[in-house]
N, CA, C and O atoms as a CHARMM CRD file, in Angstrom:
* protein
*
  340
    1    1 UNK  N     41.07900 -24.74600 167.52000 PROA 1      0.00000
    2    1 UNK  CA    39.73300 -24.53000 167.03700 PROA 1      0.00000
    3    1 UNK  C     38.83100 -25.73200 167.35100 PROA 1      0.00000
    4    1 UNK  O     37.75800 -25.56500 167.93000 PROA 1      0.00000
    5    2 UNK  N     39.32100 -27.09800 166.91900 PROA 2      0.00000
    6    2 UNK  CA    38.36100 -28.31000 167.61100 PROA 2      0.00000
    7    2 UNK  C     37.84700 -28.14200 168.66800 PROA 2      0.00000
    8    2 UNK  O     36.64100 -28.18800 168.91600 PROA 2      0.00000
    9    3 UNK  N     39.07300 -27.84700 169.68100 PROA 3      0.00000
   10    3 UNK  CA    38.79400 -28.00100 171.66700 PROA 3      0.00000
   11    3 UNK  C     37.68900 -26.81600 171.40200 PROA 3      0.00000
   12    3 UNK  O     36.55900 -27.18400 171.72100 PROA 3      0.00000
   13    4 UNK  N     37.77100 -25.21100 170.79200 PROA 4      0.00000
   14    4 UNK  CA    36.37100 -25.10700 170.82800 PROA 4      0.00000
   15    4 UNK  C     34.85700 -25.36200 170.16900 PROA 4      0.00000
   16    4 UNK  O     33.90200 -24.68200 170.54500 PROA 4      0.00000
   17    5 UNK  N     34.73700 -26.28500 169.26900 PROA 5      0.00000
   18    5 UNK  CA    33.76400 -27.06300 168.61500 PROA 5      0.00000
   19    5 UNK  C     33.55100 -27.71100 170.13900 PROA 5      0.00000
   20    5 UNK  O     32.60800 -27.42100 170.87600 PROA 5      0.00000
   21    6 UNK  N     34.68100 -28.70100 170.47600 PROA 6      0.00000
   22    6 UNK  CA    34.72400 -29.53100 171.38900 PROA 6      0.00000
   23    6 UNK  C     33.38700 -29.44400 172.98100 PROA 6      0.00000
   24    6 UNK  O     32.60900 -30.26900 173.46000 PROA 6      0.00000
   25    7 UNK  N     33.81500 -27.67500 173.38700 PROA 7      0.00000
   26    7 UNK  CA    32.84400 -27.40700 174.38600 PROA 7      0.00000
   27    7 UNK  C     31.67500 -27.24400 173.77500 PROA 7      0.00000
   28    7 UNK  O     30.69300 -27.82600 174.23600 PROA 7      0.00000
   29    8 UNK  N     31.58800 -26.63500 172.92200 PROA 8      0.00000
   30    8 UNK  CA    29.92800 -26.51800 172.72100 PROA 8      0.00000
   31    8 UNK  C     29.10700 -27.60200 172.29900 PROA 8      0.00000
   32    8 UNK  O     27.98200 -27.88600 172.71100 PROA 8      0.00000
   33    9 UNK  N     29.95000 -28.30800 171.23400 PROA 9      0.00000
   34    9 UNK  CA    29.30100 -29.44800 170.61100 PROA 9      0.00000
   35    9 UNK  C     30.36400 -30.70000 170.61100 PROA 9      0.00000
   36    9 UNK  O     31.09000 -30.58500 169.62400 PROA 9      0.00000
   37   10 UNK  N     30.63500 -31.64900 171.25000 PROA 10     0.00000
   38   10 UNK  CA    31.31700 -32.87600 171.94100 PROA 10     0.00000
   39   10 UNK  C     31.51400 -33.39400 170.52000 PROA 10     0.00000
   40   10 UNK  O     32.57600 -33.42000 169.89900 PROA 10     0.00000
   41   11 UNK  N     30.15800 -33.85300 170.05600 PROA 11     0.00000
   42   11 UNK  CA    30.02700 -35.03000 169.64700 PROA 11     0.00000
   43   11 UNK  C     30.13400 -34.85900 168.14400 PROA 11     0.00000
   44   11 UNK  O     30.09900 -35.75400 167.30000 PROA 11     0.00000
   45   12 UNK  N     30.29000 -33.36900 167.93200 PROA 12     0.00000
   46   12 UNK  CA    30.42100 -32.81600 166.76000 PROA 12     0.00000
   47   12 UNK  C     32.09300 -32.64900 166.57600 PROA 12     0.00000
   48   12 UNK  O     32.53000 -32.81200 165.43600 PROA 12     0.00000
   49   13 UNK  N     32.79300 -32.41200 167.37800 PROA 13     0.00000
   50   13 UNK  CA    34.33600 -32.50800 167.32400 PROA 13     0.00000
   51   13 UNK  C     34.42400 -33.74900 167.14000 PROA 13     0.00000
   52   13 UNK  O     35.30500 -34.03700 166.33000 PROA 13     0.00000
   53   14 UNK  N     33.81800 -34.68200 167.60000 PROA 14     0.00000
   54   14 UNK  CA    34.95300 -36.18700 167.38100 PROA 14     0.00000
   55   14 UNK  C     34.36600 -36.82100 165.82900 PROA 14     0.00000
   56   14 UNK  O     34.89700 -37.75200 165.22500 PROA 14     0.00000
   57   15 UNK  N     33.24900 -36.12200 165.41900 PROA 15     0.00000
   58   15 UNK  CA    33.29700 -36.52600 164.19800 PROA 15     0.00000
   59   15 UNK  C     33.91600 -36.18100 163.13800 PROA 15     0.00000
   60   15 UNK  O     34.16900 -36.88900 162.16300 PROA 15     0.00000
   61   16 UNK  N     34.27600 -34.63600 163.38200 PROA 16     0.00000
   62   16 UNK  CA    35.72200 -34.28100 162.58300 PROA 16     0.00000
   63   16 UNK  C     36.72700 -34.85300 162.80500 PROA 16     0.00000
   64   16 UNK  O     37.61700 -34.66700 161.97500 PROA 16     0.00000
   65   17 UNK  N     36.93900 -35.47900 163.60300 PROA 17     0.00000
   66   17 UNK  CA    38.56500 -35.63600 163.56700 PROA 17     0.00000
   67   17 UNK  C     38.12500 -37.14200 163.36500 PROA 17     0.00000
   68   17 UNK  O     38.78100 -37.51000 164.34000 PROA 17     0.00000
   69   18 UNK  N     37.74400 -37.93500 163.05800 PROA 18     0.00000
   70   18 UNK  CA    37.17900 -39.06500 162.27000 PROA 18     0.00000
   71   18 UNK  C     36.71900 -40.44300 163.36000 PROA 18     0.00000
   72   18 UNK  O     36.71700 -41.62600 163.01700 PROA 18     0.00000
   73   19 UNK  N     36.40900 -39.99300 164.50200 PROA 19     0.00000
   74   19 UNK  CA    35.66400 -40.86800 165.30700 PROA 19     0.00000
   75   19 UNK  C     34.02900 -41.49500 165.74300 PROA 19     0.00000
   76   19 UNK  O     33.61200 -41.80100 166.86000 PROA 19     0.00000
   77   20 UNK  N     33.35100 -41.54200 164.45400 PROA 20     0.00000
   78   20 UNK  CA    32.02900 -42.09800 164.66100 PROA 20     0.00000
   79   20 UNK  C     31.70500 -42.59500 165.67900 PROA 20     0.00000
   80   20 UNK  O     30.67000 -42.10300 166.12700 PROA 20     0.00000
   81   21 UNK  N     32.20400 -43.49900 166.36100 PROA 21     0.00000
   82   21 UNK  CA    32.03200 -44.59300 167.67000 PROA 21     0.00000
   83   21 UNK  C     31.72900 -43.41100 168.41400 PROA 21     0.00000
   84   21 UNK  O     30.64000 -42.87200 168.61500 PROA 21     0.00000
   85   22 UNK  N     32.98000 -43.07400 168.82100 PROA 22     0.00000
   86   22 UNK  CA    33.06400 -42.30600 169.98900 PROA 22     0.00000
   87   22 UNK  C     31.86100 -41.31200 170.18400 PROA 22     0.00000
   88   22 UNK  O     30.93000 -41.09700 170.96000 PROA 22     0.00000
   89   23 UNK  N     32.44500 -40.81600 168.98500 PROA 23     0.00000
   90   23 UNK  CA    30.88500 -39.67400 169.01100 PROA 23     0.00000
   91   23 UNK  C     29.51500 -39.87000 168.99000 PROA 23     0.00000
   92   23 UNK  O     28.66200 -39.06700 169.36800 PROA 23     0.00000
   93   24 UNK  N     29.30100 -41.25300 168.41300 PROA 24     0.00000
   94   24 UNK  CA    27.69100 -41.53500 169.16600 PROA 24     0.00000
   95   24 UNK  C     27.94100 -42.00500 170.30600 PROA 24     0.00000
   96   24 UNK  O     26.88800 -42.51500 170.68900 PROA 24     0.00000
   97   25 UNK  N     28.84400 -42.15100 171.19500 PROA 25     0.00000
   98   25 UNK  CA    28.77000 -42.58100 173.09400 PROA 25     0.00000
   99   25 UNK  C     28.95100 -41.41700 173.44900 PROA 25     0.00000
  100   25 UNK  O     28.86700 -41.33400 174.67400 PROA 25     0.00000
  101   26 UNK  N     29.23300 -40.13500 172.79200 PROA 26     0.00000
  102   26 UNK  CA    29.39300 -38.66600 173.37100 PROA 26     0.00000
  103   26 UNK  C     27.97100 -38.25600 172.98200 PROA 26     0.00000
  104   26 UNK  O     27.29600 -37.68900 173.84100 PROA 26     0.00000
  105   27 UNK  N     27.54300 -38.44600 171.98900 PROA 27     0.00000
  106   27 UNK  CA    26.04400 -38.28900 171.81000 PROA 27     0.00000
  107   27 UNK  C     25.09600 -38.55600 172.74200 PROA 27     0.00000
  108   27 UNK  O     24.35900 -37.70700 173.24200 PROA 27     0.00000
  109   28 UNK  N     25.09600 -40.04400 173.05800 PROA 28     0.00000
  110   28 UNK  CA    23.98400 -40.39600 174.28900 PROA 28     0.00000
  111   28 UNK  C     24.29400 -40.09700 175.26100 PROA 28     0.00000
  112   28 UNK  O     23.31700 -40.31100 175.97800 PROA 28     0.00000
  113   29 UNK  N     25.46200 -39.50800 176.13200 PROA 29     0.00000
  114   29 UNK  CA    26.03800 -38.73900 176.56600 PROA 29     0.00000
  115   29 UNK  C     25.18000 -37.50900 176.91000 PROA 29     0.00000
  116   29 UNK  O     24.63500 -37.35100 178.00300 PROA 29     0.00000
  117   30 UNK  N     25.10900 -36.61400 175.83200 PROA 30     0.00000
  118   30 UNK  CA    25.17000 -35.24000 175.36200 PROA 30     0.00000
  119   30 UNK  C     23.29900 -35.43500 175.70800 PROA 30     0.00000
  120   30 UNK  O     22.60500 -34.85100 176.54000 PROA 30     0.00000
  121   31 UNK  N     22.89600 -36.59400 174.59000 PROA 31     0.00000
  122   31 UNK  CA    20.81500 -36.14300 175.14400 PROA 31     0.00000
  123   31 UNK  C     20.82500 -36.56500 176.61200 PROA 31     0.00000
  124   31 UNK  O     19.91500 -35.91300 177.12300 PROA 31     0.00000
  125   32 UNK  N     21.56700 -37.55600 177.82800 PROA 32     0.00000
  126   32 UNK  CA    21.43700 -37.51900 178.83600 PROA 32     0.00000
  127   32 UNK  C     21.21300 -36.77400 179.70900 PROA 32     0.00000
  128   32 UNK  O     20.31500 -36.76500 180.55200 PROA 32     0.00000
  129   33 UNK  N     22.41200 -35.82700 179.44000 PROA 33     0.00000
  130   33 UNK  CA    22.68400 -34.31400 180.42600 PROA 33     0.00000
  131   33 UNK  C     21.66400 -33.78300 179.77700 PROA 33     0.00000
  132   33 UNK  O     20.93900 -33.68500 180.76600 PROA 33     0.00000
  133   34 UNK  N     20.89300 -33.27800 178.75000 PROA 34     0.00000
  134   34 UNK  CA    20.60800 -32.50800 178.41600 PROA 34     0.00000
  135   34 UNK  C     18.76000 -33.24300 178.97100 PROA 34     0.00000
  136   34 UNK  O     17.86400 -32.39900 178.93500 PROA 34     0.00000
  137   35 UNK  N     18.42100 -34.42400 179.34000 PROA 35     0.00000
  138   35 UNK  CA    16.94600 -34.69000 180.01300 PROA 35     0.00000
  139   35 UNK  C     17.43000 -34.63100 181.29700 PROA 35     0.00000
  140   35 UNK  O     16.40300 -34.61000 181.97500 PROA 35     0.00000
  141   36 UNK  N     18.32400 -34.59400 182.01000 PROA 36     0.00000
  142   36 UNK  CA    18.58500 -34.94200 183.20000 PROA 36     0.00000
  143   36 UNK  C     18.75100 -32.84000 183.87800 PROA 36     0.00000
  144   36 UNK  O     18.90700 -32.28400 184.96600 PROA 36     0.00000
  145   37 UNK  N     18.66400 -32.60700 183.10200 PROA 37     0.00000
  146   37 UNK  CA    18.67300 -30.61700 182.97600 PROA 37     0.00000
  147   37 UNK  C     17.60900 -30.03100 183.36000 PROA 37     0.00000
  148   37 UNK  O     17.25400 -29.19100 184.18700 PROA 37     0.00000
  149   38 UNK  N     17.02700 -30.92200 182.25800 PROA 38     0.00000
  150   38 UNK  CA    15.40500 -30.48200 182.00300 PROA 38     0.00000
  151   38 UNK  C     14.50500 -30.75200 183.25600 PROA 38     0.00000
  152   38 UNK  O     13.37900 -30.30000 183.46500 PROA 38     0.00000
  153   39 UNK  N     15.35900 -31.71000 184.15900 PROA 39     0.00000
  154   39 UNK  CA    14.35100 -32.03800 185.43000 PROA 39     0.00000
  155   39 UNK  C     14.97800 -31.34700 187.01200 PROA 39     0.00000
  156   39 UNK  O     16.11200 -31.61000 187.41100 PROA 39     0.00000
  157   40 UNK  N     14.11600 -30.54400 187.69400 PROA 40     0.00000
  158   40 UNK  CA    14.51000 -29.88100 188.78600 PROA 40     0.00000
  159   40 UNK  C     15.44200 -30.31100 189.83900 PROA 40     0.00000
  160   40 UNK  O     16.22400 -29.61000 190.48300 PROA 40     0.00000
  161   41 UNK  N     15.22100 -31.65700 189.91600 PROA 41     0.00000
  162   41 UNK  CA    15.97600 -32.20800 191.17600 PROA 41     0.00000
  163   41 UNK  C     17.20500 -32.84100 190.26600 PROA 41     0.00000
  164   41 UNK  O     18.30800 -32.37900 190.55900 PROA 41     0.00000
  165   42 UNK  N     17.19100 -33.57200 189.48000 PROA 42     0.00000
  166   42 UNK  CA    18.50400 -33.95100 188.79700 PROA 42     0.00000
  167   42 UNK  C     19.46900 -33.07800 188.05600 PROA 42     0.00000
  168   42 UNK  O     20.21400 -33.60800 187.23200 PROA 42     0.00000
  169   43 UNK  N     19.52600 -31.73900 188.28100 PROA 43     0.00000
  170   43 UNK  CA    19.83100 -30.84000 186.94100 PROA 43     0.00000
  171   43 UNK  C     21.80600 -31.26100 187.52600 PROA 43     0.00000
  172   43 UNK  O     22.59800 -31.25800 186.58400 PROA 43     0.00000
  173   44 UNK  N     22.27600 -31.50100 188.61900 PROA 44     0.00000
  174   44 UNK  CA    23.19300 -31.59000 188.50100 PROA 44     0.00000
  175   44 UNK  C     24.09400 -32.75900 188.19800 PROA 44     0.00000
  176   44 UNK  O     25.27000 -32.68500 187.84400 PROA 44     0.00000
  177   45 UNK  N     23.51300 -33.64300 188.35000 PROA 45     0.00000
  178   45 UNK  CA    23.62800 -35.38900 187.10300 PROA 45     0.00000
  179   45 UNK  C     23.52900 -34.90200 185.73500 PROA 45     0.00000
  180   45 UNK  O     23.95900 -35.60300 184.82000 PROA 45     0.00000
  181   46 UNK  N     23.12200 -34.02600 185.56100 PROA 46     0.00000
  182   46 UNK  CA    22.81400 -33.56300 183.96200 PROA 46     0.00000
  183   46 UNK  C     24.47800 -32.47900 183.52100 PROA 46     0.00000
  184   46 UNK  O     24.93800 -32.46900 182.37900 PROA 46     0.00000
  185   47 UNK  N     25.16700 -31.61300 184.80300 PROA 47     0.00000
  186   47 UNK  CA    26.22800 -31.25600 184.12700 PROA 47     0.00000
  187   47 UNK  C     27.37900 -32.42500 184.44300 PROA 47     0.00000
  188   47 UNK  O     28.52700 -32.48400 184.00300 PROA 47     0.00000
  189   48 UNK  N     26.79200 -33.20300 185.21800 PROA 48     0.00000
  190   48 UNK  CA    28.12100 -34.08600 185.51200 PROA 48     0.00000
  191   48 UNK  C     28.44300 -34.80200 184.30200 PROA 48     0.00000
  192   48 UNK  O     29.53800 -34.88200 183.74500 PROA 48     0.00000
  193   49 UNK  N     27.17400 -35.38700 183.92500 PROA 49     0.00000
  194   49 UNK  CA    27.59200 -35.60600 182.82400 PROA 49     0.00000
  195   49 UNK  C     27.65600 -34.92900 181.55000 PROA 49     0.00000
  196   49 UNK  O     28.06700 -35.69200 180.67600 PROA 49     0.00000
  197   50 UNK  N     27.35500 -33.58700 181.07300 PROA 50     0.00000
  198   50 UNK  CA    28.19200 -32.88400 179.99500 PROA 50     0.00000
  199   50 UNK  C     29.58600 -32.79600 180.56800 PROA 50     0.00000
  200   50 UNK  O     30.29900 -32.48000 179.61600 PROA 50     0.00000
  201   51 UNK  N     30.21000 -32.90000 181.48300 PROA 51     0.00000
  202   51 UNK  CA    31.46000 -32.47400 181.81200 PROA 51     0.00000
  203   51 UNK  C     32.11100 -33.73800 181.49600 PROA 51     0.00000
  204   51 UNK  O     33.20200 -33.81500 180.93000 PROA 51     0.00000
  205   52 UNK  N     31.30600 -34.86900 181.93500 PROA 52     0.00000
  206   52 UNK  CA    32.43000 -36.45600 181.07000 PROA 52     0.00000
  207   52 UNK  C     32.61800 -36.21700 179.66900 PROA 52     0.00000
  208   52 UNK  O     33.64900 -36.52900 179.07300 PROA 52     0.00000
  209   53 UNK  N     31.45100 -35.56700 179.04800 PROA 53     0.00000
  210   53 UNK  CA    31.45500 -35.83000 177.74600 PROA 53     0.00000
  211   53 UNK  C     32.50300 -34.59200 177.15500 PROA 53     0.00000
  212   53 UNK  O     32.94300 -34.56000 176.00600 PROA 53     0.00000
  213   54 UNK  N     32.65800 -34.04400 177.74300 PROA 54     0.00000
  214   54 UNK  CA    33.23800 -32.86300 177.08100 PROA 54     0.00000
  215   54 UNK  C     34.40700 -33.32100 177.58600 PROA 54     0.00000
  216   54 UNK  O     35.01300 -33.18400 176.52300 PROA 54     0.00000
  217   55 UNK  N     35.42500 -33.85000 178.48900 PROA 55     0.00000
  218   55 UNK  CA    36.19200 -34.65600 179.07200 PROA 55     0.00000
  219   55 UNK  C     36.64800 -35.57900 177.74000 PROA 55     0.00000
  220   55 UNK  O     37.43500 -35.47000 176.79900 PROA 55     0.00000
  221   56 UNK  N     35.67500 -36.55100 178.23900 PROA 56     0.00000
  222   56 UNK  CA    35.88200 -37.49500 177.30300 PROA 56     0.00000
  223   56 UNK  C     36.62600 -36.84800 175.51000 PROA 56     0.00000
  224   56 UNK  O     37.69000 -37.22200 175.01800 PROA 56     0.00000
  225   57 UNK  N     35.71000 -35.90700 174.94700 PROA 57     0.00000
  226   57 UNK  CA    36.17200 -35.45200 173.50400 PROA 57     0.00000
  227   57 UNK  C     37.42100 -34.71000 173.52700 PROA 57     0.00000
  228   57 UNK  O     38.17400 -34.73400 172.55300 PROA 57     0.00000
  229   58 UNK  N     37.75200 -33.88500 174.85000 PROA 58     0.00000
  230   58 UNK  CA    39.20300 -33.07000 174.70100 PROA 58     0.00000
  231   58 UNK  C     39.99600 -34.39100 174.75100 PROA 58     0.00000
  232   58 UNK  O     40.42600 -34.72600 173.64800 PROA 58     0.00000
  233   59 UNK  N     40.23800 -35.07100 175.58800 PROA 59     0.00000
  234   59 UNK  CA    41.16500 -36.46600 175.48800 PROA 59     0.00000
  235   59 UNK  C     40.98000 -37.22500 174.39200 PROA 59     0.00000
  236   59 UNK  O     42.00200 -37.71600 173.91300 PROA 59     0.00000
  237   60 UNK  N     39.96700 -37.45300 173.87300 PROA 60     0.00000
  238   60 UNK  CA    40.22600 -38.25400 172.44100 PROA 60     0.00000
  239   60 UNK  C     40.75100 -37.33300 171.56800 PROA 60     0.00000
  240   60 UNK  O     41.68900 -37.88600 170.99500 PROA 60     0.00000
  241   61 UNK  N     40.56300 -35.76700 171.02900 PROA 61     0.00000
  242   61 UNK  CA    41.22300 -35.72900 170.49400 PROA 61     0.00000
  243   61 UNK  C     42.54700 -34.92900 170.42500 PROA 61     0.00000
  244   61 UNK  O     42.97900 -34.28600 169.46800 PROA 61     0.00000
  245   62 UNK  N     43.15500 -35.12800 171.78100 PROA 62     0.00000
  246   62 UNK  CA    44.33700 -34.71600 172.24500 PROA 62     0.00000
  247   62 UNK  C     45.12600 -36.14400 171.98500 PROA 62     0.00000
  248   62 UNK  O     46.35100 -36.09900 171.86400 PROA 62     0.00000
  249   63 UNK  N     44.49300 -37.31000 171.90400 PROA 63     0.00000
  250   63 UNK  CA    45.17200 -38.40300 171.68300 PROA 63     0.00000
  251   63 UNK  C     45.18000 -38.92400 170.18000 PROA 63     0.00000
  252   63 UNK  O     45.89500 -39.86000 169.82000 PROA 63     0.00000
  253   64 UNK  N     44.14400 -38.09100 169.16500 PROA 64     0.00000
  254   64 UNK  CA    44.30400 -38.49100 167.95800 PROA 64     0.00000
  255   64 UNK  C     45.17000 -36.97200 167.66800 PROA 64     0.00000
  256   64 UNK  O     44.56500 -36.75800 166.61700 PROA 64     0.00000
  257   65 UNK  N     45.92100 -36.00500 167.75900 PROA 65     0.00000
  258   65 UNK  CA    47.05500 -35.38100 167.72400 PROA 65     0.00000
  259   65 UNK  C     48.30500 -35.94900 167.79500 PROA 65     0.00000
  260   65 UNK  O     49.34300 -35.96600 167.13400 PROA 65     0.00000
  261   66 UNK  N     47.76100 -36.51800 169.05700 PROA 66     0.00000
  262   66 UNK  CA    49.22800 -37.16700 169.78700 PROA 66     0.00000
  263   66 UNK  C     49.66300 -38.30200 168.34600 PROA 66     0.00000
  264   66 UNK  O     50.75400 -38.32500 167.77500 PROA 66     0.00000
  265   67 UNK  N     48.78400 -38.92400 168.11400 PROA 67     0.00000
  266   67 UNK  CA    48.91100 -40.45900 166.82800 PROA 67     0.00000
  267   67 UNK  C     49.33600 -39.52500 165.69800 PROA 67     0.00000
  268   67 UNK  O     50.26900 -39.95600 165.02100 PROA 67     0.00000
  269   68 UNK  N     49.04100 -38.81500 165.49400 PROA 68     0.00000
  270   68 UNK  CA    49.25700 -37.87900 164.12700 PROA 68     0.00000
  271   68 UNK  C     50.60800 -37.37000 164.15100 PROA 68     0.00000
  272   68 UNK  O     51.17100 -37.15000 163.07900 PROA 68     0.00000
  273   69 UNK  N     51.19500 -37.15700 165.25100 PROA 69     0.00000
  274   69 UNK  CA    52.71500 -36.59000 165.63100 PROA 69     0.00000
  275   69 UNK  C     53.58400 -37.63200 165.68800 PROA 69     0.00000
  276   69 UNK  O     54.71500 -37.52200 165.21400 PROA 69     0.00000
  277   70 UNK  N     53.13500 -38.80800 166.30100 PROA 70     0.00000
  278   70 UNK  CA    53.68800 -39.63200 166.35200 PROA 70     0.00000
  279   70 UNK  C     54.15000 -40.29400 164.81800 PROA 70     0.00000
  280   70 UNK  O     55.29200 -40.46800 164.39400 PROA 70     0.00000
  281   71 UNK  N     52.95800 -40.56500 164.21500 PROA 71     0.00000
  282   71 UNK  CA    52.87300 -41.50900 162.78500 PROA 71     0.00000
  283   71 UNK  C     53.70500 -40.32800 161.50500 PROA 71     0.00000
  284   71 UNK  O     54.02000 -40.78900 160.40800 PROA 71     0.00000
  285   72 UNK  N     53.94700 -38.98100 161.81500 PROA 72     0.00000
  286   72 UNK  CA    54.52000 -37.86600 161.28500 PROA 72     0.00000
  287   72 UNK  C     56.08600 -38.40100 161.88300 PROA 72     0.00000
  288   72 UNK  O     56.70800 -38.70500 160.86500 PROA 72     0.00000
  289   73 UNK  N     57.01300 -38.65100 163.14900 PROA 73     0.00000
  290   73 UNK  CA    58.00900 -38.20800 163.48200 PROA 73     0.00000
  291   73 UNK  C     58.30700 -40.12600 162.45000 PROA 73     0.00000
  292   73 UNK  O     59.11800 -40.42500 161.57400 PROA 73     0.00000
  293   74 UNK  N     57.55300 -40.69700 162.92900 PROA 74     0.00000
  294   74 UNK  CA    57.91500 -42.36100 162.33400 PROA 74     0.00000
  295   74 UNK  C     58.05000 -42.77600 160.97900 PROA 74     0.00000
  296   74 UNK  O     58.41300 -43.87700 160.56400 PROA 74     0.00000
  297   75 UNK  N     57.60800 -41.44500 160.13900 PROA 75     0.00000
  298   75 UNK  CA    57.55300 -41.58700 158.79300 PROA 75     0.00000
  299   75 UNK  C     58.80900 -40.74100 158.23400 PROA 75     0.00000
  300   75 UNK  O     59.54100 -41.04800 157.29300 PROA 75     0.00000
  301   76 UNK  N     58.86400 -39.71800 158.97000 PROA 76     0.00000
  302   76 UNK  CA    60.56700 -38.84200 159.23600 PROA 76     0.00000
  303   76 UNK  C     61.95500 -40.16900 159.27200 PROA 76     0.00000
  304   76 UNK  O     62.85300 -40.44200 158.47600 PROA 76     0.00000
  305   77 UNK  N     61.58600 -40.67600 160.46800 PROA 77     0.00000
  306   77 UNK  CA    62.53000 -41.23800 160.63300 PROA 77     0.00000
  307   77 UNK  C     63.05300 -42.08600 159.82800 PROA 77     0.00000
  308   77 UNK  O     64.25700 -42.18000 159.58800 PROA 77     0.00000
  309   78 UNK  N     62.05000 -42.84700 159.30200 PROA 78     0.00000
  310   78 UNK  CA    61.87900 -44.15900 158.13700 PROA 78     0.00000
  311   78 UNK  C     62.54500 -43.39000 156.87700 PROA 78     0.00000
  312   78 UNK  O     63.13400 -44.02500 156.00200 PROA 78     0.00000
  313   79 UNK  N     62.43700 -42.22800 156.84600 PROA 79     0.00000
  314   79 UNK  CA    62.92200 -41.50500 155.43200 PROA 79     0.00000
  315   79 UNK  C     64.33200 -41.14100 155.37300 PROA 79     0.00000
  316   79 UNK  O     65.06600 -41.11000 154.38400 PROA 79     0.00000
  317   80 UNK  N     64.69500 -40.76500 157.06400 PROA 80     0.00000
  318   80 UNK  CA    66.25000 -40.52600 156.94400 PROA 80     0.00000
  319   80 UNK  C     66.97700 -42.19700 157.28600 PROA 80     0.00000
  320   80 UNK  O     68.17400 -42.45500 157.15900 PROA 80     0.00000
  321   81 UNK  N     66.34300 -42.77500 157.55200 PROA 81     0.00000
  322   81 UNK  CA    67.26500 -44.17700 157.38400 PROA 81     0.00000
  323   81 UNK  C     67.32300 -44.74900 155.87300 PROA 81     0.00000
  324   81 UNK  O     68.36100 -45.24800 155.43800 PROA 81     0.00000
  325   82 UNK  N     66.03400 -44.63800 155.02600 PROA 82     0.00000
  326   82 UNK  CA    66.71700 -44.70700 153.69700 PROA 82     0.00000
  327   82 UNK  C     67.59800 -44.08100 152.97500 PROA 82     0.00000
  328   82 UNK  O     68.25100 -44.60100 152.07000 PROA 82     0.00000
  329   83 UNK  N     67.67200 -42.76400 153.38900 PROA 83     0.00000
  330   83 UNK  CA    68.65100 -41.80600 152.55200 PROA 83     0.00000
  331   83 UNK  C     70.24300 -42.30000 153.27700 PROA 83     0.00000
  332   83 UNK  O     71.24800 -41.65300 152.98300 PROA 83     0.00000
  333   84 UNK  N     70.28300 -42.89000 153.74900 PROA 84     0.00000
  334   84 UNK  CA    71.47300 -42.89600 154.53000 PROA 84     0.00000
  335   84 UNK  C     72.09500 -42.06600 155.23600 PROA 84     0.00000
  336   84 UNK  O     73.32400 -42.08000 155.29700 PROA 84     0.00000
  337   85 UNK  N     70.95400 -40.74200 156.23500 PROA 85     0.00000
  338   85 UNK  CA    71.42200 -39.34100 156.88900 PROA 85     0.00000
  339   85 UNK  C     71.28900 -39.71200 158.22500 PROA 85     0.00000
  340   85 UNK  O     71.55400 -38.90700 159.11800 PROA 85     0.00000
């Protein structure tokens, strides 16, 4: 469900999944393409860059998954070495 927040609205996915930073550099990002659209001769600098930005937000938060699985299997593990299993 994010990855599709993700295409339509970039900068609105990475603030759910708790990345402020990121998402205001996906933001200025996001009004770039979107003046660079608005003008006849640049309109394709304008998807190049929605396509970083939308780039950019599937990889961040394919990599804050990835930390979440990770910090999940490390907290597993930590639990069966106390139990002695």
């Amino acid at each position: 469900m994010i990855y599709l927040i993700a295409i339509f609205c970039a900068p609105l996915a990475l603030l759910l999944i708790g990345k402020p930073f990121q998402a205001l550099a996906n933001l200025i990002l996001y009004i770039l393409s979107i003046v660079f659209w608005l003008t006849i001769i640049l309109h394709s600098i304008g998807f190049a860059l929605w396509a970083i930005g939308l780039l950019h937000a599937v990889l961040a938060i394919n990599n804050n998954k990835a930390d979440k699985r990770v910090k999940h299997l490390l907290a597993e593990m930590r639990a069966r070495r106390q139990t002695g299993a």
